[in-house]
VEXFIKOL-889777 format. One record per residue (C-alpha): residue number from 1; chain; x, y, z. Coordinates in Angstrom, 2 decimals. Layout:
<rec i="NUM" ch="A" x="X" y="Y" z="Z"/>
...
end
This chain:
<rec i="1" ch="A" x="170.31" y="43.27" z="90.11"/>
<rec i="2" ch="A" x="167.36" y="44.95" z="91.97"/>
<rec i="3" ch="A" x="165.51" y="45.45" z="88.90"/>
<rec i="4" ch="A" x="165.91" y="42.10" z="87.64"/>
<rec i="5" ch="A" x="164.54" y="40.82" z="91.39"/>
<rec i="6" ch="A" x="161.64" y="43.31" z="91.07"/>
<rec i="7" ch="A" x="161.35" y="43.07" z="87.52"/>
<rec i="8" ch="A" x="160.67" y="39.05" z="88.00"/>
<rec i="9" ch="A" x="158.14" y="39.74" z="90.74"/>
<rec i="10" ch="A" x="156.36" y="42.57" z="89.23"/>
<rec i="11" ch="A" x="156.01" y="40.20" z="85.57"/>
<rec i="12" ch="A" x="155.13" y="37.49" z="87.15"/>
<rec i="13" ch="A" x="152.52" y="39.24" z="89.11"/>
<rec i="14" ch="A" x="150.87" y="41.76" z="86.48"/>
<rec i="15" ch="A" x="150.75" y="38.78" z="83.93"/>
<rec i="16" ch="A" x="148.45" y="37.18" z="86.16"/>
<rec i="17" ch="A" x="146.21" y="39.78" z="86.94"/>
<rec i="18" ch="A" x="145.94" y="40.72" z="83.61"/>
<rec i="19" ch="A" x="145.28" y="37.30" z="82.49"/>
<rec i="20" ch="A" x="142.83" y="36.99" z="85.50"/>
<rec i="21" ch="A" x="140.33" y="38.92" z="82.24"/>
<rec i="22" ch="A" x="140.81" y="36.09" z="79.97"/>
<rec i="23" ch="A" x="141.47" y="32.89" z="82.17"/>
<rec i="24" ch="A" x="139.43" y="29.74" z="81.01"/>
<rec i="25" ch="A" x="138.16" y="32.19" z="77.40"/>
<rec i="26" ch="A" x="139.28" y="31.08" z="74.19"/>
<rec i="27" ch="A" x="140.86" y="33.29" z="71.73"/>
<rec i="28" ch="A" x="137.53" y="34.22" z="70.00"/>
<rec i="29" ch="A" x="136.03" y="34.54" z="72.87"/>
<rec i="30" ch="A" x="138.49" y="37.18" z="74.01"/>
<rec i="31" ch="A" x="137.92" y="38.93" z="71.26"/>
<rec i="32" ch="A" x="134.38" y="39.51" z="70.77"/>
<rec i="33" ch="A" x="134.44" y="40.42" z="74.82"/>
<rec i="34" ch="A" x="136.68" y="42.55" z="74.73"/>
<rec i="35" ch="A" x="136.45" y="44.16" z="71.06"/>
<rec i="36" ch="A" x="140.46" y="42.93" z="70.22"/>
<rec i="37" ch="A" x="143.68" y="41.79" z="72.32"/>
<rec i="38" ch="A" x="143.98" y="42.68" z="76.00"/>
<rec i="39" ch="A" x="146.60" y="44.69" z="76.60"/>
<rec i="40" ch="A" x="145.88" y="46.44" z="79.50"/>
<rec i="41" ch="A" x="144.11" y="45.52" z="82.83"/>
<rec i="42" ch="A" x="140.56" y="44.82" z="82.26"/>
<rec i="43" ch="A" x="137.75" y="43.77" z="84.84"/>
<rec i="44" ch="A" x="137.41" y="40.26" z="84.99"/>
<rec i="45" ch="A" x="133.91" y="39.04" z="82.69"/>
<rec i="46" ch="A" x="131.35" y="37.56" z="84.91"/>
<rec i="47" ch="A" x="131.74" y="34.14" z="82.91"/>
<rec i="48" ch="A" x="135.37" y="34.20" z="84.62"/>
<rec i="49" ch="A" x="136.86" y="32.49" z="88.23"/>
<rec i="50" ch="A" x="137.97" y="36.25" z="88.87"/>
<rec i="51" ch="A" x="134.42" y="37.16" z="88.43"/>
<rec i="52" ch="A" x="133.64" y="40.36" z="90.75"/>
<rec i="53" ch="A" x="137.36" y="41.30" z="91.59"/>
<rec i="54" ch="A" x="138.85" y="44.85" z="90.36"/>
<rec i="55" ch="A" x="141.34" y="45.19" z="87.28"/>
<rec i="56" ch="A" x="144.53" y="44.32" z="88.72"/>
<rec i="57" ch="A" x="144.23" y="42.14" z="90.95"/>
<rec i="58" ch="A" x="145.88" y="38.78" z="90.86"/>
<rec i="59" ch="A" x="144.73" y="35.06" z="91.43"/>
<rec i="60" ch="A" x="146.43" y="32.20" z="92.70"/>
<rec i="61" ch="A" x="148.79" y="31.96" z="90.02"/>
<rec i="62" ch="A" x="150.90" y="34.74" z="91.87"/>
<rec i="63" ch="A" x="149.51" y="35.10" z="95.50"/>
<rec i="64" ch="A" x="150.83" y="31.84" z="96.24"/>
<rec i="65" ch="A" x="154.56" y="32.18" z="95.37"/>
<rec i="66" ch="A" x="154.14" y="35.53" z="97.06"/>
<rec i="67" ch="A" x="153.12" y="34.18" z="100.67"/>
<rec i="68" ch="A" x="155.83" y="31.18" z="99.77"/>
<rec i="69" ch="A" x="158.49" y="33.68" z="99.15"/>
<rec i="70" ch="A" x="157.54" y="35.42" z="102.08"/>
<rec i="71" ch="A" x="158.15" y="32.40" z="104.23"/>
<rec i="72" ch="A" x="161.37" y="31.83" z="102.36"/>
<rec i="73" ch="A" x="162.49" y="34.78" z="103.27"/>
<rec i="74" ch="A" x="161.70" y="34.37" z="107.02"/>
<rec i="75" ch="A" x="163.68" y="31.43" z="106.71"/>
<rec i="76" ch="A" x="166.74" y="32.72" z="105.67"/>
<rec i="77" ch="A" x="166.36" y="30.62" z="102.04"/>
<rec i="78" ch="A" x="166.08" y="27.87" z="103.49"/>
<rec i="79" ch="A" x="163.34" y="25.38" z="101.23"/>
<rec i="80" ch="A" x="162.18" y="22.56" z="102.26"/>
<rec i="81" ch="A" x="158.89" y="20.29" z="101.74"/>
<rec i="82" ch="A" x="157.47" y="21.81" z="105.28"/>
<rec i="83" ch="A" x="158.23" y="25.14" z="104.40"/>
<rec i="84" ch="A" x="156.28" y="24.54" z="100.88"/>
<rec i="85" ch="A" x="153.35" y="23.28" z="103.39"/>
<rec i="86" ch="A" x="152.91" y="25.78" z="105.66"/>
<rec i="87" ch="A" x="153.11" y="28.71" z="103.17"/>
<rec i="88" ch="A" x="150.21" y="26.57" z="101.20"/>
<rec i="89" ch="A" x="148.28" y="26.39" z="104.55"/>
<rec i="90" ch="A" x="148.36" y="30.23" z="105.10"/>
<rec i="91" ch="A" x="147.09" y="30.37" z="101.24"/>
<rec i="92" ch="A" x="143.81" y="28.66" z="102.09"/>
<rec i="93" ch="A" x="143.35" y="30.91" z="104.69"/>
<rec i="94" ch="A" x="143.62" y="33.90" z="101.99"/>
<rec i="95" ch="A" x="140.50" y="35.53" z="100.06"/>
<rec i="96" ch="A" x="142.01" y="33.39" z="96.82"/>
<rec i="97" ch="A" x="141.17" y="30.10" z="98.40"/>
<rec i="98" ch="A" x="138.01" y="29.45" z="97.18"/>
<rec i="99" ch="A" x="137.42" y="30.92" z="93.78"/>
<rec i="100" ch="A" x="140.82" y="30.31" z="92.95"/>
<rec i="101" ch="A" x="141.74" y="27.16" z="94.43"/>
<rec i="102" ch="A" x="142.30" y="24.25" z="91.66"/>
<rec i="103" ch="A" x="141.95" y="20.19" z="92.57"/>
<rec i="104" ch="A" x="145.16" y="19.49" z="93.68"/>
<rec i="105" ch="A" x="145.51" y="21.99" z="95.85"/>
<rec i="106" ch="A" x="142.05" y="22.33" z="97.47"/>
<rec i="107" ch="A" x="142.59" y="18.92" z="98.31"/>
<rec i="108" ch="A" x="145.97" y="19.19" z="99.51"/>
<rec i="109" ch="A" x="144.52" y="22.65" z="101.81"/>
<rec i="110" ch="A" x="141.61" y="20.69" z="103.13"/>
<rec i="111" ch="A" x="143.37" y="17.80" z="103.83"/>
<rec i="112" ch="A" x="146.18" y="19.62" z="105.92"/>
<rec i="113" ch="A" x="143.73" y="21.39" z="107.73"/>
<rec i="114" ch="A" x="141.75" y="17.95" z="108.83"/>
<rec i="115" ch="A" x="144.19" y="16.94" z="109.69"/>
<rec i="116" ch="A" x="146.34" y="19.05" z="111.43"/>
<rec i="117" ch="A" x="149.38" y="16.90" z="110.73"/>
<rec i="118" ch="A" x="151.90" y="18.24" z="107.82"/>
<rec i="119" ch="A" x="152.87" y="14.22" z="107.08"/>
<rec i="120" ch="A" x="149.36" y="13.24" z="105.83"/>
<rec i="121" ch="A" x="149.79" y="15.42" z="102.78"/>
<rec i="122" ch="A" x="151.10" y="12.58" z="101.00"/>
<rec i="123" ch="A" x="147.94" y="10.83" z="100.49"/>
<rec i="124" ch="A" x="146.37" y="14.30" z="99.04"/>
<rec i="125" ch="A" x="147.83" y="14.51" z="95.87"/>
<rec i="126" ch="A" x="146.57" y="11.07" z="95.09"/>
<rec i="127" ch="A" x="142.94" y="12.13" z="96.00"/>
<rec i="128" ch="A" x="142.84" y="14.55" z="93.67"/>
<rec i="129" ch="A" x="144.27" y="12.47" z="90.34"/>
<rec i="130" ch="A" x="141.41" y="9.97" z="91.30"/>
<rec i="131" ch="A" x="138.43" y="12.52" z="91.63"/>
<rec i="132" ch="A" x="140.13" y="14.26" z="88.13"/>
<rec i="133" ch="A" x="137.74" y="11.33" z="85.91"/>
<rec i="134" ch="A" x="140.76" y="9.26" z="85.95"/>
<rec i="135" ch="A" x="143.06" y="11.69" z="84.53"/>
<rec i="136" ch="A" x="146.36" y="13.02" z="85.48"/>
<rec i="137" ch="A" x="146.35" y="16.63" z="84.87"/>
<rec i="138" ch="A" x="144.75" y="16.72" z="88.70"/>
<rec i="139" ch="A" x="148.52" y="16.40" z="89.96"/>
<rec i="140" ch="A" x="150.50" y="17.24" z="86.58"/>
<rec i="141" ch="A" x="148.87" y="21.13" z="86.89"/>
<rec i="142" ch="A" x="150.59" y="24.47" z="85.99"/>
<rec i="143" ch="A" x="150.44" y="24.98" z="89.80"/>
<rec i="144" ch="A" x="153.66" y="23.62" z="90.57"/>
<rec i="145" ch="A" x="155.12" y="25.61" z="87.87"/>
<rec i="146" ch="A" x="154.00" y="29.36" z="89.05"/>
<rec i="147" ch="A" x="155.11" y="29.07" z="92.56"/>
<rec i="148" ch="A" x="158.61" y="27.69" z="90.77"/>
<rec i="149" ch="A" x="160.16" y="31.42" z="90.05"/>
<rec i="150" ch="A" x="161.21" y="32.31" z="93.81"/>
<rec i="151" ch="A" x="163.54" y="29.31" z="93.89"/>
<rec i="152" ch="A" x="164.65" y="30.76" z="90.76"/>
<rec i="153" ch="A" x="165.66" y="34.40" z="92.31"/>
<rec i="154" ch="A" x="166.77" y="32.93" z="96.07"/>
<rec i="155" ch="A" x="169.32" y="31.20" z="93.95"/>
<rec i="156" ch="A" x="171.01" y="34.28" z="93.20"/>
<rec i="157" ch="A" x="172.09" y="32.42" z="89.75"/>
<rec i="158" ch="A" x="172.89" y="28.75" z="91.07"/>
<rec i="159" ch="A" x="170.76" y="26.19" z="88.92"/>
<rec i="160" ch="A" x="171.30" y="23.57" z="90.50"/>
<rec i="161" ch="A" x="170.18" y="25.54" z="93.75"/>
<rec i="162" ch="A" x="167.41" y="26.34" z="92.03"/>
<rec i="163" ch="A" x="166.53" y="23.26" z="90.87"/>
<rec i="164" ch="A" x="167.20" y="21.24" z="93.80"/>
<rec i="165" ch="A" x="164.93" y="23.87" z="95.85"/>
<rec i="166" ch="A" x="162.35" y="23.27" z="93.73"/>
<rec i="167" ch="A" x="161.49" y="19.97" z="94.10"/>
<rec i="168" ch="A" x="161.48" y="19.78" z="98.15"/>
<rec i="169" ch="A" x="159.01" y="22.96" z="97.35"/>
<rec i="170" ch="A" x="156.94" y="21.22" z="94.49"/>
<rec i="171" ch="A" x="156.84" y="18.01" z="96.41"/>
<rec i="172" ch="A" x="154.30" y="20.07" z="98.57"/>
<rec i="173" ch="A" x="151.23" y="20.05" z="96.69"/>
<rec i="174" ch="A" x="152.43" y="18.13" z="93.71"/>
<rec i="175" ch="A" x="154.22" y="14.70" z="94.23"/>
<rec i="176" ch="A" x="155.04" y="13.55" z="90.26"/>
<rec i="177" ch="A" x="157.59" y="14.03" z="88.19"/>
<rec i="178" ch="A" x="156.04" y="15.33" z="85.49"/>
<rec i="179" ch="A" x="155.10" y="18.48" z="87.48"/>
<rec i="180" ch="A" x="158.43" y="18.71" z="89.20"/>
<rec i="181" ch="A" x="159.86" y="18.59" z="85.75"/>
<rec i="182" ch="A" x="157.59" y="21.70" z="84.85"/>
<rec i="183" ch="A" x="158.78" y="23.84" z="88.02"/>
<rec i="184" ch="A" x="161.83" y="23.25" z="87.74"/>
<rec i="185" ch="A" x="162.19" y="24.49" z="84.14"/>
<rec i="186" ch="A" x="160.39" y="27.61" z="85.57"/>
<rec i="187" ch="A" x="163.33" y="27.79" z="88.15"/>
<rec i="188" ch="A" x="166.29" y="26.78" z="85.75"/>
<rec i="189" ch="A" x="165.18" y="29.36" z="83.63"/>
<rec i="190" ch="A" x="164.75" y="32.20" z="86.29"/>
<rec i="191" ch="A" x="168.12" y="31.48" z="87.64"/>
<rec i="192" ch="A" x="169.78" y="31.82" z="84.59"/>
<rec i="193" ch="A" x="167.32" y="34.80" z="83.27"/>
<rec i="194" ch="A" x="169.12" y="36.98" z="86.38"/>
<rec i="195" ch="A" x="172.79" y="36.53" z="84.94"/>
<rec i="196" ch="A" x="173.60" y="40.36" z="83.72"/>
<rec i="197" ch="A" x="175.03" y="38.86" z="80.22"/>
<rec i="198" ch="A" x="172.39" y="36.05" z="79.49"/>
<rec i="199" ch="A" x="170.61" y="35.45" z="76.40"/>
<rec i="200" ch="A" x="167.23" y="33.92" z="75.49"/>
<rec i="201" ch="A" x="168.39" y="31.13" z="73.84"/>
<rec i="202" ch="A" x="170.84" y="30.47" z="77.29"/>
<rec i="203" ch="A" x="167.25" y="30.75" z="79.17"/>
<rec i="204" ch="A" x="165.52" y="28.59" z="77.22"/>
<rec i="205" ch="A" x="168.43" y="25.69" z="77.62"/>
<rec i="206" ch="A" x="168.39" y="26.80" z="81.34"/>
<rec i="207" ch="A" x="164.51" y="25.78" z="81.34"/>
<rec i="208" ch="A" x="165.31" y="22.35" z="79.36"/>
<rec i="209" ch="A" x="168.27" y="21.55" z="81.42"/>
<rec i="210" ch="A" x="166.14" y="21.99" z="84.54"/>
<rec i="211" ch="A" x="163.34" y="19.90" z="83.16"/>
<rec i="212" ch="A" x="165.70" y="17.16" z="82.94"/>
<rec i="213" ch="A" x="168.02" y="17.66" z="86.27"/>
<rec i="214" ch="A" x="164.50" y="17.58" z="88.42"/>
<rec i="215" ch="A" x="162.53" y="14.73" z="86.47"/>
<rec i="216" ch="A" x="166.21" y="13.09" z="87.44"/>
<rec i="217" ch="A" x="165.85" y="14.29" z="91.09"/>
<rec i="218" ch="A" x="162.32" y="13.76" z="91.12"/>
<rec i="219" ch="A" x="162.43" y="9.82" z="90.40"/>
<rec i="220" ch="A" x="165.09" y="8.83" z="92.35"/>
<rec i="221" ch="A" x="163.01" y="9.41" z="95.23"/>
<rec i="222" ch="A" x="161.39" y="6.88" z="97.16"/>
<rec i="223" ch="A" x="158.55" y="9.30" z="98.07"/>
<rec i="224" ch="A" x="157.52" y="10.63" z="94.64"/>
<rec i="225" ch="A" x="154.44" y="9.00" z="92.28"/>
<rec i="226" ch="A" x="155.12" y="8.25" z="89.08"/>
<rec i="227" ch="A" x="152.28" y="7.41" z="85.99"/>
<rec i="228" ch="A" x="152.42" y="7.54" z="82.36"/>
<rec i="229" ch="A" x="152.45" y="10.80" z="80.91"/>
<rec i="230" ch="A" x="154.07" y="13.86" z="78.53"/>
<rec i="231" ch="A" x="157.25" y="15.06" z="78.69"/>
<rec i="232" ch="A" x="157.70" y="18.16" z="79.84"/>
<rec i="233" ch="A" x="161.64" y="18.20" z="78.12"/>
<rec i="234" ch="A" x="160.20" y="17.45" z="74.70"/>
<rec i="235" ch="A" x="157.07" y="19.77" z="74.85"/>
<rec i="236" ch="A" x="159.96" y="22.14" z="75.80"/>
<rec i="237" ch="A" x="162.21" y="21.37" z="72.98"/>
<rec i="238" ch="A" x="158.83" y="20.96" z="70.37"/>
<rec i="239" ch="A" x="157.71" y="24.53" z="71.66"/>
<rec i="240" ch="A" x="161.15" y="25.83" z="70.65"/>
<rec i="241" ch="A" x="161.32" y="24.43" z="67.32"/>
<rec i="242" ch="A" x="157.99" y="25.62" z="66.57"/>
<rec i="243" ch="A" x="158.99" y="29.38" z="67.64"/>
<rec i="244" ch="A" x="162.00" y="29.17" z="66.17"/>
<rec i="245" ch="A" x="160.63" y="28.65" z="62.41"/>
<rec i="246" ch="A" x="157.83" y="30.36" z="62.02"/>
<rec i="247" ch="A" x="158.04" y="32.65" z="59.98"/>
<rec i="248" ch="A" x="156.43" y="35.40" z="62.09"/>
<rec i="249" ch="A" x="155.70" y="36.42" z="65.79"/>
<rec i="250" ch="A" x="151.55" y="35.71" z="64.82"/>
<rec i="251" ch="A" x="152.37" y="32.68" z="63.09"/>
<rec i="252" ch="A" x="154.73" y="31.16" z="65.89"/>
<rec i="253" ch="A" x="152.04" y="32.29" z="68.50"/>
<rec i="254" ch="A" x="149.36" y="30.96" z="66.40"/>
<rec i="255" ch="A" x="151.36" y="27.51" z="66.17"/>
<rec i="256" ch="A" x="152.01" y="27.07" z="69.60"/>
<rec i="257" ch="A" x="148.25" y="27.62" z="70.87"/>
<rec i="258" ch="A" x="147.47" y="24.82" z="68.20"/>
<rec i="259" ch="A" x="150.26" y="22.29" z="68.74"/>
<rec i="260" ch="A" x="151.06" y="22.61" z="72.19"/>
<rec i="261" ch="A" x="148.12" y="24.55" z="74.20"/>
<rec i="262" ch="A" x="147.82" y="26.08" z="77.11"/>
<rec i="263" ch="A" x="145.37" y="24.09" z="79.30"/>
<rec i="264" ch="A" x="145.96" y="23.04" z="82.87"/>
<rec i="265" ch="A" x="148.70" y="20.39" z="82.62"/>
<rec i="266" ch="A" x="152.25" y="21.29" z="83.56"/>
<rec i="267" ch="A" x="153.14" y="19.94" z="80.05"/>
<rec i="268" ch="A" x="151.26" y="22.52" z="78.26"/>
<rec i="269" ch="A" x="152.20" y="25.85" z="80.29"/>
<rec i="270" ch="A" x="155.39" y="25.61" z="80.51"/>
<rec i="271" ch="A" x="156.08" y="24.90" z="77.33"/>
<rec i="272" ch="A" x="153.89" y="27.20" z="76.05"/>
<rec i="273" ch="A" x="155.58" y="30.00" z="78.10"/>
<rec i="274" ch="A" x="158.45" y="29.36" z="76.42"/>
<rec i="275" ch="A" x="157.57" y="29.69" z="73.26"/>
<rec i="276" ch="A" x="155.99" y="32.95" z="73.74"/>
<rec i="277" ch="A" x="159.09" y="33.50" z="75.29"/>
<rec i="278" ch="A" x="161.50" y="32.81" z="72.20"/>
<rec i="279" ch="A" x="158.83" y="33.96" z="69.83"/>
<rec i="280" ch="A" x="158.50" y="37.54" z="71.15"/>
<rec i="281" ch="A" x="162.33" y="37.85" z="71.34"/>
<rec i="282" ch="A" x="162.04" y="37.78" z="75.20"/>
<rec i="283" ch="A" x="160.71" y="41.76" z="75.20"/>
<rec i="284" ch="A" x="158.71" y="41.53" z="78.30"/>
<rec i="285" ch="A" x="155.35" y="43.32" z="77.70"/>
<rec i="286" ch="A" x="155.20" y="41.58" z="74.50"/>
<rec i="287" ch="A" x="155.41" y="37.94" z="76.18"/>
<rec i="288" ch="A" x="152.93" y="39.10" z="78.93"/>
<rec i="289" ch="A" x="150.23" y="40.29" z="75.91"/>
<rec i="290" ch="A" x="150.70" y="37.30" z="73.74"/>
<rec i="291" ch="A" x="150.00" y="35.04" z="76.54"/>
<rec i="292" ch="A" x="146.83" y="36.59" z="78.20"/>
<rec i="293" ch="A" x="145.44" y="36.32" z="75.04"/>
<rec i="294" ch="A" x="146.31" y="32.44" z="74.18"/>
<rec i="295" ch="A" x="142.95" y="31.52" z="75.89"/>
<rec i="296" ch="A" x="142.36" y="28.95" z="78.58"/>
<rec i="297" ch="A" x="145.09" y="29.04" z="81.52"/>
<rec i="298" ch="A" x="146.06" y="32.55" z="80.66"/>
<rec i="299" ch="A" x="146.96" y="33.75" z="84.52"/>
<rec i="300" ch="A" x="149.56" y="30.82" z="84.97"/>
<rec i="301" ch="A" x="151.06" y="31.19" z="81.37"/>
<rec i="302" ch="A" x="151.22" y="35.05" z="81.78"/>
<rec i="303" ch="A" x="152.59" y="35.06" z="85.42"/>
<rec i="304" ch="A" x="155.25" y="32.54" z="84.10"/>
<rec i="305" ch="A" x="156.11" y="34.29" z="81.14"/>
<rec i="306" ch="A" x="156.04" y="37.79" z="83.03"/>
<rec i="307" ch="A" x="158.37" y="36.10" z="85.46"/>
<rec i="308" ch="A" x="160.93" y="34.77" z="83.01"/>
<rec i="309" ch="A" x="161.04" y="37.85" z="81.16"/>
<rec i="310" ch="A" x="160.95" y="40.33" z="83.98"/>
<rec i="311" ch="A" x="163.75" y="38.86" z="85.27"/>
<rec i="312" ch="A" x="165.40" y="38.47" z="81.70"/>
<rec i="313" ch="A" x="165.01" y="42.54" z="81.20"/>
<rec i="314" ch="A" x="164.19" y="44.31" z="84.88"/>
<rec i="315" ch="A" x="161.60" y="46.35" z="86.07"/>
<rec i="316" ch="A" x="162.07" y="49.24" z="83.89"/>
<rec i="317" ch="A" x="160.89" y="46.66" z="80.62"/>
<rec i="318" ch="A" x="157.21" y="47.21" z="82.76"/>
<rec i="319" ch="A" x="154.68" y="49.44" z="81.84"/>
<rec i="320" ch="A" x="155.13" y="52.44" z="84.09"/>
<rec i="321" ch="A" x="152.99" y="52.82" z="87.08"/>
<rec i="322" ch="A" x="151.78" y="48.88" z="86.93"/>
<rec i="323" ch="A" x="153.86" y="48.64" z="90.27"/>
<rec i="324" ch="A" x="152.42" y="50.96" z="91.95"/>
<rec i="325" ch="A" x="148.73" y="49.90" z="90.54"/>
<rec i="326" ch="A" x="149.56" y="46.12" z="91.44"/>
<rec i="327" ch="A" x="150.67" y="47.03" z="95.54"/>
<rec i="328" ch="A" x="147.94" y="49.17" z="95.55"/>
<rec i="329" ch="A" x="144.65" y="46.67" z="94.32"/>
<rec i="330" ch="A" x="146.81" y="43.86" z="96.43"/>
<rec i="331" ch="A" x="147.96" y="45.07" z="99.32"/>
<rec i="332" ch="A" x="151.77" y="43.92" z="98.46"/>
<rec i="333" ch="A" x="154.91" y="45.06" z="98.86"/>
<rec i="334" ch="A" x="156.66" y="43.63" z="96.03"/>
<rec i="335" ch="A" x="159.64" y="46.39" z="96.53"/>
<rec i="336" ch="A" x="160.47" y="45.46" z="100.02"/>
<rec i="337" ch="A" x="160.02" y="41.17" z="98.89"/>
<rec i="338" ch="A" x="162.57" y="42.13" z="96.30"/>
<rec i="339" ch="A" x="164.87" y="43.45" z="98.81"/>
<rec i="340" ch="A" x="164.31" y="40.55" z="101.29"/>
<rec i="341" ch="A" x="164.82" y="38.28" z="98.60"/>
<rec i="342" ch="A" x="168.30" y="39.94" z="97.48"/>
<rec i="343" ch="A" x="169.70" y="40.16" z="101.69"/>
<rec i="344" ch="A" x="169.79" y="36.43" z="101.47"/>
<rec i="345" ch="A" x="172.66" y="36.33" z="98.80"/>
end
């Protein structure tokens, strides 16, 4: 079970810094920058938010759920909104703030620290969908979705822990249901992905189930703020079909980039996880390649995947040495989180 904790952390956090090469590139762009498919950590491209940090380092996409698990962990597992707050307070205080730091959650940082009051946060969220051009992937974002996997873990296998967690958490920086939705698919599918006799195809209907349970959760609150948009469930279940039959890993992957895509909204990421997910048979290096080279948000689709997968297969289904490399450029201790993580079951 100690693999499967680290293997989640240590996916979740080299799919990021790998994709940290590629984030915001196209395919072809990839490609001609990099003479093929990244497979390996690469410097981050001067044309790239990561611009100027070192191969293997990671963004926001995992630093984060690491500072939130860290403050779960303090707190015995206990998650609440607050909780969500203050860990995303310390983040803006981090290195990763500022080249990192997306809408939603600059303006849910900067508004915290005007304020200095943990209750004005609601208004935030709302801020941002307005300065977005009148668009709603400003709250919808794949940022609710990456810090969604240490719900997942602290649940030690309890989805409806996991899912419930998740939306005091999400309701931190993102206040919808659509992006609530997204995370807690992430969750759902973490939880189940650290059962010893799971499956893929149990994972996946972890990650659809969840997607339902905490849209469910997430309007029945009188706090939430809810606007027309895409279902997460049925990008979920369209993802799947699509992986499902194709009649090849290329063509599946090629499929998904085109019908679902793997921009910023929550509705695109996770789905798109997913399907890498299914498509590469849930082998964990595999999923982590194919995503940092889908183009556009390739940290948060590669962390995700990484974490799903990692958790799915441990942390012996990692390339050998990428732990050590990853504490080492970041300064973490992803060994002892693991253990902190598994003394609260």
């Amino acid at each position: 079970m100690n693999r499967k904790v680290l293997g989640c952390l240590l996916g979740a956090a080299v799919g990021d810094a790998m994709g940290a090469a590629t984030e915001t590139k196209s395919v072809r762009q990839i490609e001609q920058t990099f003479g093929g498919k990244v497979r390996e950590f690469k410097e981050p491209p001067a044309d790239t938010p990561a611009r100027g940090r070192r191969a293997g380092q990671v963004t926001d996409a995992f630093s984060i759920p690491y500072i939130l698990t860290a403050h779960l962990i303090k707190e015995g597992g206990k998650a609440t909104r607050e909780l969500g707050e203050r860990a995303l307070l310390e983040w803006g205080r981090t290195e990763y703030f500022e080249p990192f730091a997306g809408m939603t959650t600059r303006n849910a940082v900067n508004r915290l620290k005007k304020d200095g009051n943990m209750s004005a946060w609601a208004y935030a969220g709302h801020l941002g969908n307005k300065l977005y051009k009148g668009h709603y992937y400003a709250l919808s974002s794949n940022g609710a979705a990456s810090k969604a996997y240490p719900e997942g873990l602290i649940s030690n296998g309890d989805i409806e822990k996991a899912i419930a967690d998740t939306v005091e958490i999400t309701m931190s920086s993102h206040d919808d249901p659509y992006s609530i939705s997204g995370a807690c698919a992430v969750a759902a599918a973490v939880s189940e992905a650290i059962h010893d006799s799971t499956s893929v195809y149990q994972i996946i209907q972890a990650a659809r189930y969840g997607s339902i349970r905490g849209e469910e959760l997430a309007r029945a609150r009188e706090d939430i703020w809810t606007y027309p948009g895409p279902s997460v469930t049925k990008r979920i279940e369209m993802a799947a079909e699509i992986a499902v039959c194709c009649k090849s890993k290329e063509e599946a992957v090629a499929e998904l980039a085109q019908r679902i895509g793997s921009g910023p909204a929550v509705s695109e990421t996770v789905p798109m996880a997913l399907g890498i997910l299914i498509a590469d048979g849930g082998d964990t290096m595999e999923s982590i390649y194919d995503a940092v080279n889908i183009g556009d948000e390739t940290s948060a689709v590669a962390c995700i995947t990484g974490a799903i997968a990692g958790a799915y297969n441990g942390a012996d289904s990692i390339t050998e040495g990428y732990l050590e490399l990853i504490e080492r450029e970041n300064d973490m201790n992803l060994t002892g989180q693991a253990e902190g993580i598994e003394s609260l079951w």
